[in-house]
N, CA, C and O atoms as CSV, one atom per row, in Angstrom:
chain,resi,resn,atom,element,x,y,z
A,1,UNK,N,N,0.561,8.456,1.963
A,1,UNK,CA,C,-0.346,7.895,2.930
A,1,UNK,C,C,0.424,6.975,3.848
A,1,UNK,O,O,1.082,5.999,3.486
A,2,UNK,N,N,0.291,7.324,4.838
A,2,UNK,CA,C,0.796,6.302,5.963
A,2,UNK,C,C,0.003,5.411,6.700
A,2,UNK,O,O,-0.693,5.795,7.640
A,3,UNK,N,N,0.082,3.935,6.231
A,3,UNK,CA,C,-1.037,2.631,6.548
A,3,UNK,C,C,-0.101,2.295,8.236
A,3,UNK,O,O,1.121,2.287,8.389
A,4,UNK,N,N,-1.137,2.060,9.258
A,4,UNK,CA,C,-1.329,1.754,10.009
A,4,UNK,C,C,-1.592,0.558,10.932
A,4,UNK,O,O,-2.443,0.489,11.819
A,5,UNK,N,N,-0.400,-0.686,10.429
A,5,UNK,CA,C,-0.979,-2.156,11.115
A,5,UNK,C,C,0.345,-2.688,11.864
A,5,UNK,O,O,1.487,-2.647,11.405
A,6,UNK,N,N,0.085,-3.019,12.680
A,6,UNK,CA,C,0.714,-4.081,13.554
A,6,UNK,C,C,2.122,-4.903,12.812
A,6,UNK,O,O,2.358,-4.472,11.684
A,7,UNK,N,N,2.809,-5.709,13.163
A,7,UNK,CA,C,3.890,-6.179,12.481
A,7,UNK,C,C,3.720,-7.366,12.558
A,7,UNK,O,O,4.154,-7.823,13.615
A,8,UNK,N,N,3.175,-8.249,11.749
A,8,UNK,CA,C,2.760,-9.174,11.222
A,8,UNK,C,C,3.438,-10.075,9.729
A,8,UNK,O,O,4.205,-9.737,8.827
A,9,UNK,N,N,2.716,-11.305,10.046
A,9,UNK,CA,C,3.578,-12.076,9.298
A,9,UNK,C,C,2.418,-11.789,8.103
A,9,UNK,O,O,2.828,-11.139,7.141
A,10,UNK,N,N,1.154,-12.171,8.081
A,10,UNK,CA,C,0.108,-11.404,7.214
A,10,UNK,C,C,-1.371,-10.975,7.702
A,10,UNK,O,O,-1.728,-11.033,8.879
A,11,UNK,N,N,-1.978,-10.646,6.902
A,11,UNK,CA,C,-2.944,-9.688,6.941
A,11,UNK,C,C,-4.185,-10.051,6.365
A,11,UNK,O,O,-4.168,-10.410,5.187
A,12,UNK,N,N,-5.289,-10.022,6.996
A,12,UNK,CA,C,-6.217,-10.234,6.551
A,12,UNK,C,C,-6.811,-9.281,5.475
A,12,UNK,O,O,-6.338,-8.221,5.065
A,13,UNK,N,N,-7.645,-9.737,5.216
A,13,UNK,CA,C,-8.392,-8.897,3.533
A,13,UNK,C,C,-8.832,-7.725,4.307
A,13,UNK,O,O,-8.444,-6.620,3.926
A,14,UNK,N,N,-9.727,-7.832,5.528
A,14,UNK,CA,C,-10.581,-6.851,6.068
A,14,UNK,C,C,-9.401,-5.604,7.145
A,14,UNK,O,O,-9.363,-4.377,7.227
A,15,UNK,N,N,-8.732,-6.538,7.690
A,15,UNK,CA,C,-7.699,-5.533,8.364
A,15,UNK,C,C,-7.078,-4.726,7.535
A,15,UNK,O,O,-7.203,-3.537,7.831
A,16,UNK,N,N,-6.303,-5.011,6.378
A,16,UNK,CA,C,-6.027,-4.342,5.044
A,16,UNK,C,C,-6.736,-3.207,4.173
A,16,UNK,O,O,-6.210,-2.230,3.639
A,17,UNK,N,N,-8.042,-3.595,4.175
A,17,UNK,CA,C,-8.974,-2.523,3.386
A,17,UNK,C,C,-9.080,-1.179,4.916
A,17,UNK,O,O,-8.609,-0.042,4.869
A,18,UNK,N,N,-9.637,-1.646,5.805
A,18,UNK,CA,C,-9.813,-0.632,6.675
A,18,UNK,C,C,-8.260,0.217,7.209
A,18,UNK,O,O,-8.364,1.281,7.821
A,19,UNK,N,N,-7.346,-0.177,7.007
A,19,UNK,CA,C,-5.910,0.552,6.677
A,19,UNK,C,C,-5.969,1.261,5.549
A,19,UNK,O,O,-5.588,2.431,5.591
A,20,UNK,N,N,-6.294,0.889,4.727
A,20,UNK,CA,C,-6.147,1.642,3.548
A,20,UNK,C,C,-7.806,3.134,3.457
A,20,UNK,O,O,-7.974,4.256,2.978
A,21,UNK,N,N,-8.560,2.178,4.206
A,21,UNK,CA,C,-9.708,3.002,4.301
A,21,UNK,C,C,-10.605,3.097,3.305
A,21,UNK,O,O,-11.388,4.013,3.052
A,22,UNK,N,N,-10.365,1.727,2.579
A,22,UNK,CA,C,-10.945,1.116,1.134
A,22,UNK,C,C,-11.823,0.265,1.582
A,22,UNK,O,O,-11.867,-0.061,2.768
A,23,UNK,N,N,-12.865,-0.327,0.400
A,23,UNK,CA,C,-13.916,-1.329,0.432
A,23,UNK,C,C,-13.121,-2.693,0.131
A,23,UNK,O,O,-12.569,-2.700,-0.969
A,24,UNK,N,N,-13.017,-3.471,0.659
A,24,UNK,CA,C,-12.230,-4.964,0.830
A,24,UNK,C,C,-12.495,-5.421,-1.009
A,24,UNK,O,O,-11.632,-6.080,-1.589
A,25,UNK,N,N,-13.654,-5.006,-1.664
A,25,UNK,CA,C,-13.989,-4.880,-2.834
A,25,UNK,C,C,-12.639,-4.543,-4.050
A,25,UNK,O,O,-12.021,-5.334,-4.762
A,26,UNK,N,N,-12.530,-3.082,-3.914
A,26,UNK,CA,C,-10.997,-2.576,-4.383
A,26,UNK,C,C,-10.040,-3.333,-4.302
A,26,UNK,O,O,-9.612,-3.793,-5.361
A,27,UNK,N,N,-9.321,-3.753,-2.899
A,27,UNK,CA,C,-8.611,-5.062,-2.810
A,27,UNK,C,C,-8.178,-5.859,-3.339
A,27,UNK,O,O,-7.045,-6.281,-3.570
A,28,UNK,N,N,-10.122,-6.344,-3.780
A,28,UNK,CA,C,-9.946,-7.516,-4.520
A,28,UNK,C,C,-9.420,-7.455,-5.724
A,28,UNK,O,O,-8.564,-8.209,-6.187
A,29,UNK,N,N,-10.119,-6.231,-6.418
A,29,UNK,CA,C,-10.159,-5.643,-7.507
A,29,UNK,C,C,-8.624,-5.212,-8.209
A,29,UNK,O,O,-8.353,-5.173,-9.409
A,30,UNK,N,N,-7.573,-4.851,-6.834
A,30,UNK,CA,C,-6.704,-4.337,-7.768
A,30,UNK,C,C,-5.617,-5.721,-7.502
A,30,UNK,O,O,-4.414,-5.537,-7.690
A,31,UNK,N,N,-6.104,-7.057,-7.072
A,31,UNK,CA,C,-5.367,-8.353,-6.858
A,31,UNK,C,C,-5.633,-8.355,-7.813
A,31,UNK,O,O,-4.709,-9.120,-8.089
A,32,UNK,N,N,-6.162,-8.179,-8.880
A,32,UNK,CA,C,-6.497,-9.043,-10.241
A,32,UNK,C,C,-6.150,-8.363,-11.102
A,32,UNK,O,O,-5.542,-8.864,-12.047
A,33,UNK,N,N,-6.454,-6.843,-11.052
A,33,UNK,CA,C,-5.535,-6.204,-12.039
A,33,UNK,C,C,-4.174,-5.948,-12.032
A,33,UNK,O,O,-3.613,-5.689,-13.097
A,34,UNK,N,N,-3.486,-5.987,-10.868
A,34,UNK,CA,C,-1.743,-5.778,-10.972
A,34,UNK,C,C,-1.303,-7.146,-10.479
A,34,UNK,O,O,-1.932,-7.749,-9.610
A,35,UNK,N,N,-0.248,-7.600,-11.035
A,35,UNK,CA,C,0.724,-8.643,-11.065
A,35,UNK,C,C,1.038,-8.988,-9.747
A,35,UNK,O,O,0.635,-10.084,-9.357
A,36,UNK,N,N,1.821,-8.117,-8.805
A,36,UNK,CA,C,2.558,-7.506,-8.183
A,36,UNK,C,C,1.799,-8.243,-6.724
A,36,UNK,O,O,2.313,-8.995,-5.896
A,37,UNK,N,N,0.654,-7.798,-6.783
A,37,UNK,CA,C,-0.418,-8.892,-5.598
A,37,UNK,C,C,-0.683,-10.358,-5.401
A,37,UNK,O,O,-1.709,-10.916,-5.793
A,38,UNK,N,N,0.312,-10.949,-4.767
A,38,UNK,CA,C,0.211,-12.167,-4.930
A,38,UNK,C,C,-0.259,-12.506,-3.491
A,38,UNK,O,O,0.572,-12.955,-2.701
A,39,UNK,N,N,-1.740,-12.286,-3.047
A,39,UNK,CA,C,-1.671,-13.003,-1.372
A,39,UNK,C,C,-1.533,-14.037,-1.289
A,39,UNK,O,O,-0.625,-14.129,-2.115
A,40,UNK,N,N,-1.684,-15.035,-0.946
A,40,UNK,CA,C,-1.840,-16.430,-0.274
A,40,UNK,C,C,-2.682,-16.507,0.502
A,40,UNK,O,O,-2.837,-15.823,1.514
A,41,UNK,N,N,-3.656,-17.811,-0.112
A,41,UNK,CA,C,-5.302,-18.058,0.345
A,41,UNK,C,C,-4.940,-19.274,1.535
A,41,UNK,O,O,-3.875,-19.868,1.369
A,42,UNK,N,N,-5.679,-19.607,2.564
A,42,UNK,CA,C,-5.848,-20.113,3.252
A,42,UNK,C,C,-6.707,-21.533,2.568
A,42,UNK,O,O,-7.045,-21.649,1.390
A,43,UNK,N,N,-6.929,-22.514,3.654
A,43,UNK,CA,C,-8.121,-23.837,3.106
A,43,UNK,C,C,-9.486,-23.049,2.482
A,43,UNK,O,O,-10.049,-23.251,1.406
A,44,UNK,N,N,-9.773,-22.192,3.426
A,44,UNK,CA,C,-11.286,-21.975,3.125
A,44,UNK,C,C,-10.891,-20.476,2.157
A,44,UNK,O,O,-11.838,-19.744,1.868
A,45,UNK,N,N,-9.916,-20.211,1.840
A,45,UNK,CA,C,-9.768,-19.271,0.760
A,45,UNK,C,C,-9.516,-18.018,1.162
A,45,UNK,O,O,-9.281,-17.154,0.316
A,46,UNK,N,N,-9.524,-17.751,2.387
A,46,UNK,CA,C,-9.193,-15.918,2.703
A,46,UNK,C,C,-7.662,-15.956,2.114
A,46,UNK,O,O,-6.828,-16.857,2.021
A,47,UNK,N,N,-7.672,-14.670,1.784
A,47,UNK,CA,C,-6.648,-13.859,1.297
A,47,UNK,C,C,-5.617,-13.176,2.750
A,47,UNK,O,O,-5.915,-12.260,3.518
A,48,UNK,N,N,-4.588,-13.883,2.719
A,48,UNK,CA,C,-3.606,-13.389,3.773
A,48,UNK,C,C,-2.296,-12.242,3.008
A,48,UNK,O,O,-1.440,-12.516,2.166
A,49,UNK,N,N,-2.571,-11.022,3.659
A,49,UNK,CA,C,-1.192,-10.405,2.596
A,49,UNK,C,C,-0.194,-10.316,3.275
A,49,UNK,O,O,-0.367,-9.808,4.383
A,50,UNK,N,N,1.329,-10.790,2.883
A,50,UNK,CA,C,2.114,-10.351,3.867
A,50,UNK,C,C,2.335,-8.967,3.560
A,50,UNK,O,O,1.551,-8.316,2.869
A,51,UNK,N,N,3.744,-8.347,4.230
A,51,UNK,CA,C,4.468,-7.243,4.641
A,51,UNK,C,C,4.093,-6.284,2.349
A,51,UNK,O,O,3.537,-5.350,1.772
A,52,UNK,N,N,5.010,-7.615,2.092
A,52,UNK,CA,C,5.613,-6.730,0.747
A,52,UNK,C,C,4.247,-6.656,0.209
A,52,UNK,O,O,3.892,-5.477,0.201
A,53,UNK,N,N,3.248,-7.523,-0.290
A,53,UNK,CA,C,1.834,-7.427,-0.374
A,53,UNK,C,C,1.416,-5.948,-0.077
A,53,UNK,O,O,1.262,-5.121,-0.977
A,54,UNK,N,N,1.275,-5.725,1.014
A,54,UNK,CA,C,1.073,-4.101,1.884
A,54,UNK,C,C,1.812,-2.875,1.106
A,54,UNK,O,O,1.126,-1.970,0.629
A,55,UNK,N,N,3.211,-2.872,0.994
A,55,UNK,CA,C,3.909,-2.338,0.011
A,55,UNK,C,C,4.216,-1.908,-1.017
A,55,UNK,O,O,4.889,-0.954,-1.409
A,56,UNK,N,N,3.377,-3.104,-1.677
A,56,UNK,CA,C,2.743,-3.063,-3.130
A,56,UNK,C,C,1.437,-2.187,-3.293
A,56,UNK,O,O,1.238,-1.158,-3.938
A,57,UNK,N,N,0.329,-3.221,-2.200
A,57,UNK,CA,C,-0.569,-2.237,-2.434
A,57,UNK,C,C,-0.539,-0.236,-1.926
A,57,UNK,O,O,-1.407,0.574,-2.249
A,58,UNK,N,N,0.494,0.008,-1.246
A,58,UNK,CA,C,0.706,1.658,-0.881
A,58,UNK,C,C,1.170,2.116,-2.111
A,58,UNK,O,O,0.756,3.237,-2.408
A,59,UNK,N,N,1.903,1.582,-2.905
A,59,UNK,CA,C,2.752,1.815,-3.995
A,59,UNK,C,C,1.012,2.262,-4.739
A,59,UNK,O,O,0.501,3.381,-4.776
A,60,UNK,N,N,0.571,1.247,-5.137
A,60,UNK,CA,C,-0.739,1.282,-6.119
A,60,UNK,C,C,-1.695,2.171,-5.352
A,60,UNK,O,O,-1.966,3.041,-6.180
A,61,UNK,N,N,-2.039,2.315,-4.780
A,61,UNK,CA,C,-2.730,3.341,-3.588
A,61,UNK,C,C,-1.793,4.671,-3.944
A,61,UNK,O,O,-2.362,5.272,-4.855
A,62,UNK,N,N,-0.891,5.168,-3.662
A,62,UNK,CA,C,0.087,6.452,-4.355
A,62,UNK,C,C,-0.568,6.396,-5.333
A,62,UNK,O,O,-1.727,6.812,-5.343
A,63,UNK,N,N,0.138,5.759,-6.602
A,63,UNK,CA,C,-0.253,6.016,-8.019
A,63,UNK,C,C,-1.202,6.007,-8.104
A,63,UNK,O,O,-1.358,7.068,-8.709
A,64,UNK,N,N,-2.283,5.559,-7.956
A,64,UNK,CA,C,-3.856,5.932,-7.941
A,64,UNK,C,C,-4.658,7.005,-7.847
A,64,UNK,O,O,-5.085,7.957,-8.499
A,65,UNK,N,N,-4.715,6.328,-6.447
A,65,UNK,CA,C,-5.777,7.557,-5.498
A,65,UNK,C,C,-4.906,8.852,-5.356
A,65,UNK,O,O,-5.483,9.882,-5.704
A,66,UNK,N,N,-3.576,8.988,-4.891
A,66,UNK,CA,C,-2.590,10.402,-4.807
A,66,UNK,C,C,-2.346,10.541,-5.992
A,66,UNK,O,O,-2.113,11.738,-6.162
A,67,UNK,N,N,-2.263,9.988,-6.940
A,67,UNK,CA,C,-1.857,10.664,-8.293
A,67,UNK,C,C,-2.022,10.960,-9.346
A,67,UNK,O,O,-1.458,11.445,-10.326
A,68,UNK,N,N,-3.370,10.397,-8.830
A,68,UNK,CA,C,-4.536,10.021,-10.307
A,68,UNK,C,C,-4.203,9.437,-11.408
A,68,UNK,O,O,-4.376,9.968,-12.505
A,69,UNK,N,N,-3.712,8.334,-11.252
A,69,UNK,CA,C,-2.883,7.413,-12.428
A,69,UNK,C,C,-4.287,6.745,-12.880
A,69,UNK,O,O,-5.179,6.748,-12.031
A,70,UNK,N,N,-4.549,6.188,-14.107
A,70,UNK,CA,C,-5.238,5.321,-14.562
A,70,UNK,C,C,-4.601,3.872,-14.219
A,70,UNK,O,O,-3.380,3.854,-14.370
A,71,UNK,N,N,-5.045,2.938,-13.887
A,71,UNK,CA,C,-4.981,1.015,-13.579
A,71,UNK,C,C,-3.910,1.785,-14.364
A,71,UNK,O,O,-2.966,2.403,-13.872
A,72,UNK,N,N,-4.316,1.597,-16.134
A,72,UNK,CA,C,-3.146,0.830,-17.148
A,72,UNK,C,C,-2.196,2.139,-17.027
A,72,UNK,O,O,-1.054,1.694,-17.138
A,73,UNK,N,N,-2.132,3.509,-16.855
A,73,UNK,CA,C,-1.018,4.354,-16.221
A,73,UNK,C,C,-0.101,3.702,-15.311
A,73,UNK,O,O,1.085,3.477,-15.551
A,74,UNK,N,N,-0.830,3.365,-14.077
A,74,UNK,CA,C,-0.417,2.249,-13.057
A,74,UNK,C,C,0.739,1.285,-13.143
A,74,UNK,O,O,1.859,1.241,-12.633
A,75,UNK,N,N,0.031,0.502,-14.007
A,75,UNK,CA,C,0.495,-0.817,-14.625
A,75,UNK,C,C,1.925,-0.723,-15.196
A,75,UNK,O,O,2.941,-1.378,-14.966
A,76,UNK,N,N,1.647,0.374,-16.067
A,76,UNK,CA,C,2.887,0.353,-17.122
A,76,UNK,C,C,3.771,1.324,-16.249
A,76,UNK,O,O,4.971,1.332,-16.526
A,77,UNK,N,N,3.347,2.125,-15.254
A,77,UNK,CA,C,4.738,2.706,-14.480
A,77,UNK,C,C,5.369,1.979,-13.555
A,77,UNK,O,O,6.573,2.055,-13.311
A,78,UNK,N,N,4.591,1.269,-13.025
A,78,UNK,CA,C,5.624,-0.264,-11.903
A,78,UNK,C,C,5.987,-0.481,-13.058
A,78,UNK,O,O,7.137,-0.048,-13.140
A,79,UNK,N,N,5.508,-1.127,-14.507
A,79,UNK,CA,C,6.551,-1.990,-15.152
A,79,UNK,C,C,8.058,-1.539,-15.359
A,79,UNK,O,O,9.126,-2.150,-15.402
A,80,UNK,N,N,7.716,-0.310,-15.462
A,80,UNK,CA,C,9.081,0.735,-16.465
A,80,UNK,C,C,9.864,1.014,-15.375
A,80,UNK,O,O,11.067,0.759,-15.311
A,81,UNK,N,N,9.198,1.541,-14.500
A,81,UNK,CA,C,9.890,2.596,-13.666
A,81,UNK,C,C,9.612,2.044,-11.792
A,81,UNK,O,O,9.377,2.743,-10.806
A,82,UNK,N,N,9.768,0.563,-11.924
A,82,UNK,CA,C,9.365,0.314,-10.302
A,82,UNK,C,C,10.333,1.065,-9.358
A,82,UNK,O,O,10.050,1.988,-8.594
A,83,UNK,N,N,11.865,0.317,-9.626
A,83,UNK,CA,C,12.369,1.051,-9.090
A,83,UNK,C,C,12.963,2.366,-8.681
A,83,UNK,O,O,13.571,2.475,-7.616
A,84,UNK,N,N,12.794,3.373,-9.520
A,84,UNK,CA,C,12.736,4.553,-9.355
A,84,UNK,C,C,11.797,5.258,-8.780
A,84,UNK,O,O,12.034,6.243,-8.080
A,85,UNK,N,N,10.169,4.622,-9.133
A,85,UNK,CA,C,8.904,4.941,-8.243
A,85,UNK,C,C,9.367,4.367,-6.704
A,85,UNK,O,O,9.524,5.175,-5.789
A,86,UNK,N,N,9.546,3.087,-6.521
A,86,UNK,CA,C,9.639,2.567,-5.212
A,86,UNK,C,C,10.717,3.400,-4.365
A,86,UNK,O,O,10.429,3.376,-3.169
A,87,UNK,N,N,11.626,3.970,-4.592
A,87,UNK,CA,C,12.700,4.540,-4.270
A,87,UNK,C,C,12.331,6.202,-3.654
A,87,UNK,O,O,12.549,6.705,-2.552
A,88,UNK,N,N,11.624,6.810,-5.023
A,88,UNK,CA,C,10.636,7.959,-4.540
A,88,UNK,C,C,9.786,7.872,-3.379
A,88,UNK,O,O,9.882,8.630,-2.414
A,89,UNK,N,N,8.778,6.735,-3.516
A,89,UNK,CA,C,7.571,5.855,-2.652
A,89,UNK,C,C,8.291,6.252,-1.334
A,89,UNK,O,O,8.094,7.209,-0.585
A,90,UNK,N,N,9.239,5.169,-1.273
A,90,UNK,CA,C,9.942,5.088,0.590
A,90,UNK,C,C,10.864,6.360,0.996
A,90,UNK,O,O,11.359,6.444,2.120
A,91,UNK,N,N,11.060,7.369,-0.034
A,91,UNK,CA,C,11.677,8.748,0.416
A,91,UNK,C,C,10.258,9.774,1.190
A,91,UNK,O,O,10.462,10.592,2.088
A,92,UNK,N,N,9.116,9.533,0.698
A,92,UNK,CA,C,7.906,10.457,0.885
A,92,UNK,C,C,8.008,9.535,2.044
A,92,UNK,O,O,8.857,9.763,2.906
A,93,UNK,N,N,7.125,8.397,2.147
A,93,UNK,CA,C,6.971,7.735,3.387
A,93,UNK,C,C,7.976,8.314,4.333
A,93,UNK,O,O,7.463,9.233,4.973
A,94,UNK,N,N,9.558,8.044,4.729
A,94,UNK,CA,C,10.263,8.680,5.259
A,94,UNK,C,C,9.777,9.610,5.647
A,94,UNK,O,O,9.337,9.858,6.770
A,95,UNK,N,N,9.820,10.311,4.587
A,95,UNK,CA,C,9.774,12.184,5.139
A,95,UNK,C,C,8.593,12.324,5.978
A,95,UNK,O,O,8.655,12.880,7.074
A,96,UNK,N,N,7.260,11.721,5.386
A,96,UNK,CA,C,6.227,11.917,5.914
A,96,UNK,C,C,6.022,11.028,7.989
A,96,UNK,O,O,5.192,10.962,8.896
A,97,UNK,N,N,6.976,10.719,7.763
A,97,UNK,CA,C,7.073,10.236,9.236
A,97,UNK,C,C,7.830,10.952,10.395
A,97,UNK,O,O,7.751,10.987,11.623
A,98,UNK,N,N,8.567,11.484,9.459
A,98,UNK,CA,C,9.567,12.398,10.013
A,98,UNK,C,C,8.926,14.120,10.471
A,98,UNK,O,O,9.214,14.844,11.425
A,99,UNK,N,N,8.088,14.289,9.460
A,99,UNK,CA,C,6.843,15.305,9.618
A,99,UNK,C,C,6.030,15.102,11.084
A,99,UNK,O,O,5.986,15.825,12.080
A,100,UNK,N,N,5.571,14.143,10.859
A,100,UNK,CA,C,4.373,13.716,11.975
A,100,UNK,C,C,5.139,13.590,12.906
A,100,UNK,O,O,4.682,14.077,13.940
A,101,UNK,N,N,6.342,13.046,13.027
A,101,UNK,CA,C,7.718,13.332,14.797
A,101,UNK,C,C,7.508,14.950,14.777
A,101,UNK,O,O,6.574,15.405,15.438
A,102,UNK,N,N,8.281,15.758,14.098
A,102,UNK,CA,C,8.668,16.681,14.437
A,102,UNK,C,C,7.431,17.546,15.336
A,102,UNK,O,O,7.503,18.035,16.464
A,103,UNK,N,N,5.986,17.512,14.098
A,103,UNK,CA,C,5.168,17.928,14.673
A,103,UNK,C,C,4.325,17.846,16.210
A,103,UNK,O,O,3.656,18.714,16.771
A,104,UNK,N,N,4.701,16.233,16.691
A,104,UNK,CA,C,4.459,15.890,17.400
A,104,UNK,C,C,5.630,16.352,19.215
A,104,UNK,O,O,5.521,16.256,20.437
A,105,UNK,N,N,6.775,16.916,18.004
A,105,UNK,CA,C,7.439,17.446,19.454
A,105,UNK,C,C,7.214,18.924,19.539
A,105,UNK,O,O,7.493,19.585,20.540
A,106,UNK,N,N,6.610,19.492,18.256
A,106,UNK,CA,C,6.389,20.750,19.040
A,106,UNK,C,C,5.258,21.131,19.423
A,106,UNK,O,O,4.916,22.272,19.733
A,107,UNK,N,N,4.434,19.846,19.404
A,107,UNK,CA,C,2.989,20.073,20.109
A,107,UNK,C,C,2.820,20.111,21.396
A,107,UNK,O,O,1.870,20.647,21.968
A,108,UNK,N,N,4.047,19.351,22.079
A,108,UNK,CA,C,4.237,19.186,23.507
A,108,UNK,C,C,5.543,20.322,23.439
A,108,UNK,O,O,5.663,20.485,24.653
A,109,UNK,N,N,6.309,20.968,22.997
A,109,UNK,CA,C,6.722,22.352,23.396
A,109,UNK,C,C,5.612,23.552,24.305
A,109,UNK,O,O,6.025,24.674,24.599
């Protein structure tokens, strides 16, 4: 999946879910179940995510929703295997960008 935001220092809860194309709910939901989500709340408490935040959550978004991992599937494959997942993670991303160029030049061929 390729998320869609601006280059920013962070991210709001709501700009975030509608990238992902999730209920701001989930969000919340998988801040509390994985480690890995650490936003940083503001005075009045919104949730700001930066860059790696985003990263994390595509990572958990893959294993999930693309891969049908269970949370604790989830859980215990960042633990074991982050970097080998993360490494996989940013080779697809790659490629998958590289897809959407190519396609995009032979649409204008």
């Amino acid at each position: 999946m390729h998320i869609e935001l601006p280059e920013k220092r962070y991210y709001g809860i709501g700009e975030v879910a509608k990238a992902f194309d999730v209920n701001t709910s989930l969000i919340r939901f998988w801040e509390k179940e994985f480690d890995v989500l650490k936003p940083k709340k503001n005075a009045k408490g919104n949730r700001k995510f930066t860059p790696q935040d985003i990263k994390n959550l595509q990572l958990i978004y893959h294993l999930v929703k693309e891969r049908g991992f269970t949370l604790e599937g989830a859980k215990t494959h960042l633990k074991e295997e982050r970097k080998k997942t993360l490494s996989n993670f940013e080779i697809i991303q790659k490629l998958e960008r590289i897809k959407a160029e190519l396609e995009k030049i032979k649409n204008q061929l």
